[in-house]
FISE-469458 format. One record per atom (N, C-alpha, C, O, CB): x, y, z; residue in one letter. Coordinates in pm, whole numbers, plus 50000, padded with zeros to 5 digits. Atoms other than C-alpha are relative to their C-alpha. Glycine has a CB too. Example, Ala and Ser with C-alpha at 12.3 -4.5 7.8 and 13.67 -1.06 7.14 Angstrom:
500894988150000A 512304955050780A 500905012050000A 501945011850066A 499015000350125A 499184988149994S 513674989450714S 499235010950073S 499745022050090S 500415004649858S 
//
This chain:
501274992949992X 890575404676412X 500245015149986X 501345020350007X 499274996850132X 499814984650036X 889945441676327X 500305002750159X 500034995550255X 498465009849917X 499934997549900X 891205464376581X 498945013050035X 498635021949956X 501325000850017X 501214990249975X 888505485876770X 500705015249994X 500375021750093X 499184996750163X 498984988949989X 891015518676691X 499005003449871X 498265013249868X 501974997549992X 500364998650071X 889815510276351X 498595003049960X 498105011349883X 500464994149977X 501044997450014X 886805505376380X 499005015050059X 497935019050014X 499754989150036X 500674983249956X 885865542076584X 500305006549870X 499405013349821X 500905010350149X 499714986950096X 887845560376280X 498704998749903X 497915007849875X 501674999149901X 501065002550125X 885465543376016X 498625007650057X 498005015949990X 499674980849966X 500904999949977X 882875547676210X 499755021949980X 499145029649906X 499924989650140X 500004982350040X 883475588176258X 499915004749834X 499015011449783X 501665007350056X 500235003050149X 884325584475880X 499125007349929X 498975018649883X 499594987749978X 501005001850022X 881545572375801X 498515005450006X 497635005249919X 500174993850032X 501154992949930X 878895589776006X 500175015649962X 499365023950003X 500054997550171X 499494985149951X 880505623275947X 498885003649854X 498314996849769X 502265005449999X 500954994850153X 878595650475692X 500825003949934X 500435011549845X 498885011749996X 499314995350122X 881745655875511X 499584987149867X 499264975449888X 501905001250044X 500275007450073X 881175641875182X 500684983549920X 500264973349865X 499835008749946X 499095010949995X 884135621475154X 500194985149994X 500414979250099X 500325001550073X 500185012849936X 884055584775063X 501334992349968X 501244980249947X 498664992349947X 499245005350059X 887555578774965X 500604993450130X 501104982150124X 500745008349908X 499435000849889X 888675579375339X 499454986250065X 500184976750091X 499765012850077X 500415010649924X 886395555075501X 499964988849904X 499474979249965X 498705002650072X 499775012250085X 886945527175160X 501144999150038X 501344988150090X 499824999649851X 498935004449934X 890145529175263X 500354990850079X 501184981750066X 500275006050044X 499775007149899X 889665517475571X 499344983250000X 499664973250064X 499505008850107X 500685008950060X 887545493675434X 500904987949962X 500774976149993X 499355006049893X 499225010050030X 890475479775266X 501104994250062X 501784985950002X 500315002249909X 499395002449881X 892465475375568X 499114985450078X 499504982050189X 499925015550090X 500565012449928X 890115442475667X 501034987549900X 501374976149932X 497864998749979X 498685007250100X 892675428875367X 501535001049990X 502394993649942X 499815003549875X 498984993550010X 895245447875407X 500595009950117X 501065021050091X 499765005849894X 499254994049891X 896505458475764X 500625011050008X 500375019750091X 500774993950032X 498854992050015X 899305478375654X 499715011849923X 500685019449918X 501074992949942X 500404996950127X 897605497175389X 500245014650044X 499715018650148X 498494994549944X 499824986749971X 898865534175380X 498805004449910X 498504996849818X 501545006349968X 501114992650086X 895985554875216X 500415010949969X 499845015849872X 498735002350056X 499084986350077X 898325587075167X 499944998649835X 499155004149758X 501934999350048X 499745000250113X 899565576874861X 498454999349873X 498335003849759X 501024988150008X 501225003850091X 895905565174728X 499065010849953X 498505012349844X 499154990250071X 500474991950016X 894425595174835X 500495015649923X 499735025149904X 499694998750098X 499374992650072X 897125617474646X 499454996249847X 499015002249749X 501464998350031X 500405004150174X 896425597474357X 498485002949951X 498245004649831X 500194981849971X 501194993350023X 892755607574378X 499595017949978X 498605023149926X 499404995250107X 500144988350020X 893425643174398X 500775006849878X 500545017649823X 500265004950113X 499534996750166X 895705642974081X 499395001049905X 499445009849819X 500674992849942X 500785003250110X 893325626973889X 498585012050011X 498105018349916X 499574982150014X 501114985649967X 890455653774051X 500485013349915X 499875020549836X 500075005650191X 499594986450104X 893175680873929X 499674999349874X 499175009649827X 501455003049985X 499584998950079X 893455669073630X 498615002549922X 498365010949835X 500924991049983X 501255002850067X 890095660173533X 499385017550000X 498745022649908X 498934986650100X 500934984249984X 888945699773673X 500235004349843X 499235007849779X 500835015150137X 499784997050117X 890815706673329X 499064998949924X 498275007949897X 500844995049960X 500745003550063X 889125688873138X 498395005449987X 497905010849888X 500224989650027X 500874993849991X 886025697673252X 499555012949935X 498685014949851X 500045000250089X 500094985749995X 886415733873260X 500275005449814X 499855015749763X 501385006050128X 499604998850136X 887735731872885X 498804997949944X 498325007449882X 501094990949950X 501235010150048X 884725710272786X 498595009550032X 497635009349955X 499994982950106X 500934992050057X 882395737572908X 499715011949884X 498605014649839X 499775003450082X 500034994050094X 883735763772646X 499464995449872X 499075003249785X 500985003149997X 500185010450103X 882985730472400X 498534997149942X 498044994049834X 500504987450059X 501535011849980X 879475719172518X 499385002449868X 499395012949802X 498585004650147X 501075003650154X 877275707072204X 500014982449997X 500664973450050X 500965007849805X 499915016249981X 876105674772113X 498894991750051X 498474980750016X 501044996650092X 500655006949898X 873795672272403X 498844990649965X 498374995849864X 499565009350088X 500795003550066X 870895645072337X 498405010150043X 498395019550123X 500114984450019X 501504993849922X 867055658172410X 500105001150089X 500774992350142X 498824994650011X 500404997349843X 866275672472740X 501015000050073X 500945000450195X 499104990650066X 498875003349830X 869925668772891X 500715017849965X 500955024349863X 501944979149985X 499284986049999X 871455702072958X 501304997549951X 502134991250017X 500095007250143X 498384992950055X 874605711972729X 501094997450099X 502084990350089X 500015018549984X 498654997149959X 876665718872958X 500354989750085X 501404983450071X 500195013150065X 499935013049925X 876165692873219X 500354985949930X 500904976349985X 498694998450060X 499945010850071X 876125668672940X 501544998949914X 501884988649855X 498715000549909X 498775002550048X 879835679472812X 500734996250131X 501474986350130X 500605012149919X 499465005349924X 880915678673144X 500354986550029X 501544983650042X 499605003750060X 499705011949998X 880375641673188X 500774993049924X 501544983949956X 499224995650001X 499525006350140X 881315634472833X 501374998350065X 501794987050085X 499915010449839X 499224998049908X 884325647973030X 501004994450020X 502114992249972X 499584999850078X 499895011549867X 884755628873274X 500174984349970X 500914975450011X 498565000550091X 499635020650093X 884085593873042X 500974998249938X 501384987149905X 499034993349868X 498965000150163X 886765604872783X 500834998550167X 500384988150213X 500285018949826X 498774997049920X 889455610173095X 500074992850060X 501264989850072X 500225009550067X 499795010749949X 888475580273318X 500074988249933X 500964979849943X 499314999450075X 500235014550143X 887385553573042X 500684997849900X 500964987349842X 498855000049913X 499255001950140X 889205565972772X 501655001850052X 502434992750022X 499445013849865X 499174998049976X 891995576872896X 500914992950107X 501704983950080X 499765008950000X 500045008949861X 892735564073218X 499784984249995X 500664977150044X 498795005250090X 500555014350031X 891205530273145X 499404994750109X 499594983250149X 501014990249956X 500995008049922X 888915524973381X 499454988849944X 499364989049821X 498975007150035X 500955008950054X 886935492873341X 499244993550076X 499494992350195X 500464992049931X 500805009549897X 884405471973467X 500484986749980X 500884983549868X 498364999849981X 499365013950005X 885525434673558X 498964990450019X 498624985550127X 501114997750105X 500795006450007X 883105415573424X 500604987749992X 499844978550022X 499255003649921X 499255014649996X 885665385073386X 500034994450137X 499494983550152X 501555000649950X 500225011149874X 886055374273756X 499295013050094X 499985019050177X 501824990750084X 500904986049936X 883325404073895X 500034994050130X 499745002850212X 498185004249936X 500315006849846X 883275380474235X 501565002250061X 501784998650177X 499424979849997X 498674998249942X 887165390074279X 499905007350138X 499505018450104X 500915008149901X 500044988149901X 887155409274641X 500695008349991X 500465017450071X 500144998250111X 499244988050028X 890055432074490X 498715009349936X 498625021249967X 501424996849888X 500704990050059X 887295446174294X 499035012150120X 498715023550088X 499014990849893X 500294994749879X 885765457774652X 500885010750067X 500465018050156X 499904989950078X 498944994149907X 888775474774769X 500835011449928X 501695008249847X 501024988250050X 500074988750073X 889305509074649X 501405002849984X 501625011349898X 499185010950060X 498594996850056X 893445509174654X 500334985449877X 501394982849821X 501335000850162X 499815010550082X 893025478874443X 498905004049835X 499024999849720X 499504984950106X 500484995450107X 890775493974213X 500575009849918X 500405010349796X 499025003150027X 499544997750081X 892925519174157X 501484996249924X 501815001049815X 499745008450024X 499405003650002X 895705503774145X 500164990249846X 501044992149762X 499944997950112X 500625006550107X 894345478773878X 498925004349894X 498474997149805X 499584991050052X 501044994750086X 891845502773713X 499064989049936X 498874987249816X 500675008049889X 501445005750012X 889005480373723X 499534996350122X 500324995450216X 499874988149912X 500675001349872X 886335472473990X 498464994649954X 498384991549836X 500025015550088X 501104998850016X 882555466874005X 499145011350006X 499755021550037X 499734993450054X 500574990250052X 879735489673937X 500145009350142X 500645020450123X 498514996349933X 499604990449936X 879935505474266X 501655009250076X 502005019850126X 499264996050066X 498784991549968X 883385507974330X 500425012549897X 500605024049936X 501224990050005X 499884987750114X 884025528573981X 499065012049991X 499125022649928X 499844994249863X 501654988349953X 880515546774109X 501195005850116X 501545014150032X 497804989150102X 499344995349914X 882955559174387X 501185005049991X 501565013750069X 500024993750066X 499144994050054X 885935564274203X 499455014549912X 499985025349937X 500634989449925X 500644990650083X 883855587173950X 499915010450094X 500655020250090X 498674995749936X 500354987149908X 882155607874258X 501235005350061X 501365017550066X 498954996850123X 498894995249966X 885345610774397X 500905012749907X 501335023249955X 500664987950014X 499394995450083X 886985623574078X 499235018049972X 499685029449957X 499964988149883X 500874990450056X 883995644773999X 499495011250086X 498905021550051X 498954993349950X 500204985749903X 883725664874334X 501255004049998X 501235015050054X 499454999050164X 498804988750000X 887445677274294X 499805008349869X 499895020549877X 501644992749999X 500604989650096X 886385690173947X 498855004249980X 498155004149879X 500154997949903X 501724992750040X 883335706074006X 498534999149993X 497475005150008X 499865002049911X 501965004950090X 880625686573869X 499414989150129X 499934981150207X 500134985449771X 500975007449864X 877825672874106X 500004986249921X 500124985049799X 498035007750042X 500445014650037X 877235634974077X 499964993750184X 500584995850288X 501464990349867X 500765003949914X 875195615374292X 500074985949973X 500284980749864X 498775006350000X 500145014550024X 874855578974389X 498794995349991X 497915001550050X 500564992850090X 501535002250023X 871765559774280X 500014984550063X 500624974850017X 499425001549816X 499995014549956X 871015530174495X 498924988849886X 497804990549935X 499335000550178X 500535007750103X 869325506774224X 500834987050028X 501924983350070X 500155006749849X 499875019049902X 868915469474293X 501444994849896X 501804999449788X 497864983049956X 498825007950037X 871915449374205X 500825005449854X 501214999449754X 499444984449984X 498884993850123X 873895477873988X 499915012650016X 499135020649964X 499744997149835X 499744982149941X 874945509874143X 500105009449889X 500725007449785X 501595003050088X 499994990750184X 874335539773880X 500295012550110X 500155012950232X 497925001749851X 500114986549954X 874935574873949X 499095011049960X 497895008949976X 501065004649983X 501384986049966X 872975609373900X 500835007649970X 501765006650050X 499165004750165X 499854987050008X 874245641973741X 498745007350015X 497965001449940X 500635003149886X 501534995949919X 871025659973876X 499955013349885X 500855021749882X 500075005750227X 500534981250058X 869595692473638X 499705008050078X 498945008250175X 498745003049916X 499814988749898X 870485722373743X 498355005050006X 497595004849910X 501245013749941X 501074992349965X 867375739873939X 499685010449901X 500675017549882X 500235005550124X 499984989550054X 865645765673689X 500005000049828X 499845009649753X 501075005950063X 499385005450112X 866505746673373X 498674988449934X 498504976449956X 501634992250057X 501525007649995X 862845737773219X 500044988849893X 500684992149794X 498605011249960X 499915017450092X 862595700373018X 501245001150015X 501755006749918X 499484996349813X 498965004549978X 865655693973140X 500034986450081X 499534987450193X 500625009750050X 499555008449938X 866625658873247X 501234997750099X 502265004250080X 499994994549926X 498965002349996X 868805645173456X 501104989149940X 500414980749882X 499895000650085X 499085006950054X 871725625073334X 500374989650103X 500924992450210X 501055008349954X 499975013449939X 871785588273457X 501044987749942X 500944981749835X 498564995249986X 498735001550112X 875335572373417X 500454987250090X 500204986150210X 501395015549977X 499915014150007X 876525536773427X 501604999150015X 502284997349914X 499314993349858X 498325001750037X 880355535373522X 500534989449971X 501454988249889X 500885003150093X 499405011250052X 880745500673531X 500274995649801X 501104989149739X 499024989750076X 499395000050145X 880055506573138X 500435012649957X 499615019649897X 499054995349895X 499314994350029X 882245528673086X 499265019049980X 499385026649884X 500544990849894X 500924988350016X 879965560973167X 498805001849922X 498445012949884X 500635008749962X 501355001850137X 876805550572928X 499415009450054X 499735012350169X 498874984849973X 501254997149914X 873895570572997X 498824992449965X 498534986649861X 499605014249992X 501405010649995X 870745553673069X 498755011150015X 498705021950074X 500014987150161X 501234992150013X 867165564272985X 499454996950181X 500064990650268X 498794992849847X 500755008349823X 864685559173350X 499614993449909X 500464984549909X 498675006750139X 500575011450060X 862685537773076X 501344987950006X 501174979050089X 499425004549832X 499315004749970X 865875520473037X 500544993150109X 500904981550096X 500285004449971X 500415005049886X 866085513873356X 499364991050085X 499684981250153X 499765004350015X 501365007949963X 862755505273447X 500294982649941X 500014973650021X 498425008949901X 500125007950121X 863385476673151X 500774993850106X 500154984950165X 500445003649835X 499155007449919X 866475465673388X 499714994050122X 500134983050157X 500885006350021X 500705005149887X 864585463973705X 498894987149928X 498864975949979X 499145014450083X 500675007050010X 862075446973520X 500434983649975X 499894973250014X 499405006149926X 499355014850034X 864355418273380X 500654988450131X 500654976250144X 501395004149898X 499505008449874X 866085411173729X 498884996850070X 498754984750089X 501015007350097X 501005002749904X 862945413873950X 498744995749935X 497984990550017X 499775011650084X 501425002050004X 859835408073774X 499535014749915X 500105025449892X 499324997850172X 500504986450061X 857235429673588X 499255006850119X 498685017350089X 498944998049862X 500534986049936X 855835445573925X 501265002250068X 500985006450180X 498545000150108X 499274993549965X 859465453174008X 499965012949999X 499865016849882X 500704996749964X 500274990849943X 859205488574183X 499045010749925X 499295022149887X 501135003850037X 500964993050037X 855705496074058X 499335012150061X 498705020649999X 499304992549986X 500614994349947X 854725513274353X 501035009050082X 500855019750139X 499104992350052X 498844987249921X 858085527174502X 501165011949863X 501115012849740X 501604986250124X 499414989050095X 860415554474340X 501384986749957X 502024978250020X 500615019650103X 498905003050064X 862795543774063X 501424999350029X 501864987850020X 499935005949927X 498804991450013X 866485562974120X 500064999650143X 498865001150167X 499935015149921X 500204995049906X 866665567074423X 501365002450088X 502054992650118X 499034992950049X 499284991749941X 869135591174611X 500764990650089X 500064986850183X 499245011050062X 499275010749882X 872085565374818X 500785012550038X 501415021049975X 501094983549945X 498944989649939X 873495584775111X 501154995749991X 501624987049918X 499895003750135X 498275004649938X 876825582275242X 500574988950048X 501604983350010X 500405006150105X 499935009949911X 876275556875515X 499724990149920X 500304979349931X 499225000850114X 500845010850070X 873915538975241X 500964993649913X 500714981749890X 498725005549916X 499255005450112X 876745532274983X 501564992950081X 502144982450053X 500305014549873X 499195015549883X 879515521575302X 499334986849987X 499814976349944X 499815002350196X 500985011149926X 877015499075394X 499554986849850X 499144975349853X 498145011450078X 500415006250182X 876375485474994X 501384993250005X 501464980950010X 499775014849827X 498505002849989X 880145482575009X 500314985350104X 500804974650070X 500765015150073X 499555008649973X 880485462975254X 499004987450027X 499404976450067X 500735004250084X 500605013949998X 877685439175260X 499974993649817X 498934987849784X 498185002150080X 499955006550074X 878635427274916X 501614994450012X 501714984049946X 499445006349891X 499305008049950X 882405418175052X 499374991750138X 500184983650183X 501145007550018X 500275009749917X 880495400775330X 499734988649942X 500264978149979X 499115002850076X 500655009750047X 878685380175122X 500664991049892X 500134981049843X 498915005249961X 499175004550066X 881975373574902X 500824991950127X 501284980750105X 500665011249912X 499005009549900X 883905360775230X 499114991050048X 499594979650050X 500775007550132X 501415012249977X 880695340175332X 500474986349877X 501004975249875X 497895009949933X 499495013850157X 881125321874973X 501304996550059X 501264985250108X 500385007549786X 498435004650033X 884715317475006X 500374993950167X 501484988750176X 501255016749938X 499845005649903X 884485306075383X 501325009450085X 502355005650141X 500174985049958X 498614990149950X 886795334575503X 499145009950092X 498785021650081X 501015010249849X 500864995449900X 884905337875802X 500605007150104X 499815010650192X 499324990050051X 499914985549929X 887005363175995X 500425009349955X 500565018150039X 500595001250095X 500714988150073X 887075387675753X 498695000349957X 498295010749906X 500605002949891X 501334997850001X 883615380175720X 499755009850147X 499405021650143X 499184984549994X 499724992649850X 883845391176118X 500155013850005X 499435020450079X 501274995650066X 499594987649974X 885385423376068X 498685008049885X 497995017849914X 501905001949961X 500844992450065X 883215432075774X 498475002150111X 497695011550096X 499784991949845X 501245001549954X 880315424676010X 500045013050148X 499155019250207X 499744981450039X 499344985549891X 882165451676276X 499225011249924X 498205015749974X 502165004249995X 499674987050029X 882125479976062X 498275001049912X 497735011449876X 501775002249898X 501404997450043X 878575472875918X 499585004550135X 499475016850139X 499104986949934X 500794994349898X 877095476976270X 500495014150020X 499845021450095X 500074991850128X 499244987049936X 879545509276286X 498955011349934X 498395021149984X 501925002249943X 500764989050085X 877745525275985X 498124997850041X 497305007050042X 500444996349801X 501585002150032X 874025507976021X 499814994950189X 499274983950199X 499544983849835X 500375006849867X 873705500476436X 498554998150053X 498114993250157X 500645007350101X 501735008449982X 869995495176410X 499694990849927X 498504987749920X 498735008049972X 500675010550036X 870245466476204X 500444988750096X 501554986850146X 500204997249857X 500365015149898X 869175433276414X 500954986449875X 501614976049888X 497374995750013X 499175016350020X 870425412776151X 500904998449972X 501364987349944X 499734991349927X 498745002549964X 873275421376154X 500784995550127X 501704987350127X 500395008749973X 500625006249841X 873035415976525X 500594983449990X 501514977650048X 497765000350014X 500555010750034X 872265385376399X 500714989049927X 500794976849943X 499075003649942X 499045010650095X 874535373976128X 501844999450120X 502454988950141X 500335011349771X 498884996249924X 877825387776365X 499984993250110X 500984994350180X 500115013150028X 499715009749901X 876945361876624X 500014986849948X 500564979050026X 499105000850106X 500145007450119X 876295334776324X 501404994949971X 501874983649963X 499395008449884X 498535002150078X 879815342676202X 501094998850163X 502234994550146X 500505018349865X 499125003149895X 881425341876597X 499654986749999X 500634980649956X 499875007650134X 500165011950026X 880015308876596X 500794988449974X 501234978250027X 499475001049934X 499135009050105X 881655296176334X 501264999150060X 501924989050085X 500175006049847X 498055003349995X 885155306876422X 500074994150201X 501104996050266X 501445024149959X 500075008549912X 884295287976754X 500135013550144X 500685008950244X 501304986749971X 500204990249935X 883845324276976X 498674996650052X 497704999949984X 500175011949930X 501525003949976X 880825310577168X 499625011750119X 498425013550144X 499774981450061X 500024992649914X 881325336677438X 499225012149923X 498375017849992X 501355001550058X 500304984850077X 880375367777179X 499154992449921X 498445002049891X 501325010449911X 500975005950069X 878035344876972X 498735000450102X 497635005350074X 500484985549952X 501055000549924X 876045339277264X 499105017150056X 497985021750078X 500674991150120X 500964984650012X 875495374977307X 499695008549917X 499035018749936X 500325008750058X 500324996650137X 875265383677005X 498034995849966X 497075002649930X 501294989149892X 501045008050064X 872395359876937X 498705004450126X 497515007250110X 500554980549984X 500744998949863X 871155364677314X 499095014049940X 497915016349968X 501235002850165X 500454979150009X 870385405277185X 499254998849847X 498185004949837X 502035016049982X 501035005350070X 868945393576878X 498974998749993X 498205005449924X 499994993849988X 501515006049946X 866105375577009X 499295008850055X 498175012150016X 499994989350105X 500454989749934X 865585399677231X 499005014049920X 497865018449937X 501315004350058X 500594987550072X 865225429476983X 498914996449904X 498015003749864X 501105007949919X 500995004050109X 863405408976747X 498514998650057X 497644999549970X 500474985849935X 501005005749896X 860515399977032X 499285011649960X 498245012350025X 500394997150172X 501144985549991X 858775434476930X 500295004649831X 500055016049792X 500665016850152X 500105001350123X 859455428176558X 498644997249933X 498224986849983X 500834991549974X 500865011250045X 856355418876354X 500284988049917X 501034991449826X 499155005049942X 499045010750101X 857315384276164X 499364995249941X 498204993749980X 500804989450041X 500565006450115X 856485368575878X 500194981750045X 500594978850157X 500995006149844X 499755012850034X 856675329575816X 501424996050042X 501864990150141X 499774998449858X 498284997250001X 860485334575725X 500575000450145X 501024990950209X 500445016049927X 499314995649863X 861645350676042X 499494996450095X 499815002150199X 500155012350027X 500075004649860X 859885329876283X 500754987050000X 500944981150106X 498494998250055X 499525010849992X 861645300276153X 501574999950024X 502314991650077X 499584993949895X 498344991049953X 865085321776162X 499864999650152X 500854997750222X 500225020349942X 499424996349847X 864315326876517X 499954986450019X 501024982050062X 499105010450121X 499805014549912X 863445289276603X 501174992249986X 501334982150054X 498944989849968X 498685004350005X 867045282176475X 500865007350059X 501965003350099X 500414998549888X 498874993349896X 868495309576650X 499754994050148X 500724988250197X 499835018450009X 500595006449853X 867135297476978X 500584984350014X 500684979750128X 498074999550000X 499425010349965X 868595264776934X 501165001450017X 501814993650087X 499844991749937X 498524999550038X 871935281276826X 500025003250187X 500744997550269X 500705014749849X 499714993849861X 871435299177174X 500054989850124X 500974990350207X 498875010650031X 499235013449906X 870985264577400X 501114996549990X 502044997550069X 499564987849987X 498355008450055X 873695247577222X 500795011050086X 501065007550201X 500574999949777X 499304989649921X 875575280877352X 500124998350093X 501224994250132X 499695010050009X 500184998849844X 874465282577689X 500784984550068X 501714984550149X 498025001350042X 498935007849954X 875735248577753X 501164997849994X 501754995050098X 499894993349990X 498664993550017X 879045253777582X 500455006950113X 501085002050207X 500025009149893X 499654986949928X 879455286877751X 500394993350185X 501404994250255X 498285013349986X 500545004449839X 878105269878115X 501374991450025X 501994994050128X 498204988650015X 499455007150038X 880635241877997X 501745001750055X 502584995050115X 499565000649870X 498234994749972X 884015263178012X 499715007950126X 500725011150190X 500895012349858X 499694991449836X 883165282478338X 500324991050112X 500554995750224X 498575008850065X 
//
């Protein structure tokens, strides 16, 4: 099981307002990897930061090219940034076994230069705050994009909306829209904002509830456990996580921490409003919680 040492650092990490997300994936990859020094990983991130500043900085004497509405200079920058990670480097996206959990685990990404759309979304920002250039994470449903933002002052200017898993594309918002529309439906986010700005905590938290839901599949239910630690570390007002983290003690036959798990659950949920769904979630949690109580009653 994770050790609670680990779990405070992440959590400081995590919570902190430095911008930093190389530190707390790290630790991230320590629910796989115990031993895992992050020195070396994080050297290797600041090489590639050096190197890339080059580039950059060369590439603004260069800028041209740009399409409609994207600022010059911002728009060589990235170019940049795609030629040096994609082209050069060889980043890639791993669309062949995309359900791998190495692709989750940021010394394995670089290690192997490929990942999924948000891990290479994290390699990029990483790369791209040691040289200079702003980039932003874009929480968008099931395919993390990023954000070079137009500079303030800078009139029909767009911003630049960039796709690492393919290899830095840029994407129109129509484009976009078109993508939301194909996964969700045509009133996919008719009435809420498009793009939308992922903090710090928000893209941990992305992180690791898509290795949860890879150790779930694969029945690797105490690293499901630990992932379910370090979610409450970053998100401690979610219930269902609450919720799933007594679910998954359960399983690995922990009825002592299931039961309170589930016990605090119920509880918080009692001043929830509920739908259909979640009253039938609770009438199964409530059984999980007898079954418990006699267990529990059972071994004392």
């Amino acid at each position: 099981m994770i050790k609670e040492q680990l779990v405070r650092s992440f959590t400081l990490a995590a919570l902190s307002p430095d911008p930093d997300l190389a530190v707390p994936a790290l630790m991230i990859a320590r629910i796989e990897y115990p031993c895992l020094d992050a020195g070396p990983y994080l050297d290797q991130i600041d090489a590639i930061g050096r190197e890339a500043k080059l580039r950059v900085d060369a590439a603004r004497e260069a800028a041209g090219g740009a399409p409609p509405r994207a600022d010059p200079d911002d728009y060589a920058r990235v170019m940049a940034l795609n030629e040096y990670l994609f082209g050069e480097l060889r980043f890639v996206g791993n669309s062949l076994t995309y359900e791998d959990p190495r692709n989750s685990f940021l010394n394995e990404v670089l290690d192997r230069r490929t990942g999924i759309p948000l891990t290479l979304a994290l390699v990029y920002m990483e790369v791209a705050r040691r040289a200079g250039v702003r980039i932003e994470g874009i929480n968008f449903p099931r395919h993390f994009l990023l954000r070079c933002p137009a500079r303030r002052g800078l009139a029909q200017t767009d911003d630049l909306i960039i796709d690492a898993f393919a290899g830095g594309a840029l994407l129109s918002e129509d484009a976009c829209r078109e993508r939301l529309r194909r996964h969700a439906g045509d009133e996919a986010g008719v009435d809420s904002p498009l793009l939308v700005h992922a903090t710090k905590p928000q893209i941990l938290a992305r992180m690791l509830l898509n290795l949860k839901h890879l150790y779930v599949r694969m029945c690797s239910f105490p690293q499901a456990l630990d992932v379910s630690a370090l979610l409450r570390a970053v998100d401690p007002s979610s219930i269902h996580e609450l919720r799933d983290r007594g679910l998954l003690a359960y399983n690995l036959k922990d009825f002592s921490s299931a039961l309170r798990d589930l016990q605090a659950y119920l509880q918080l949920s009692g001043s929830m409003p509920l739908d259909e769904d979640d009253r039938a979630d609770l009438a199964e949690i409530w059984e999980h919680v007898k079954t418990l109580q006699r267990r529990v009653a059972s071994l004392n």
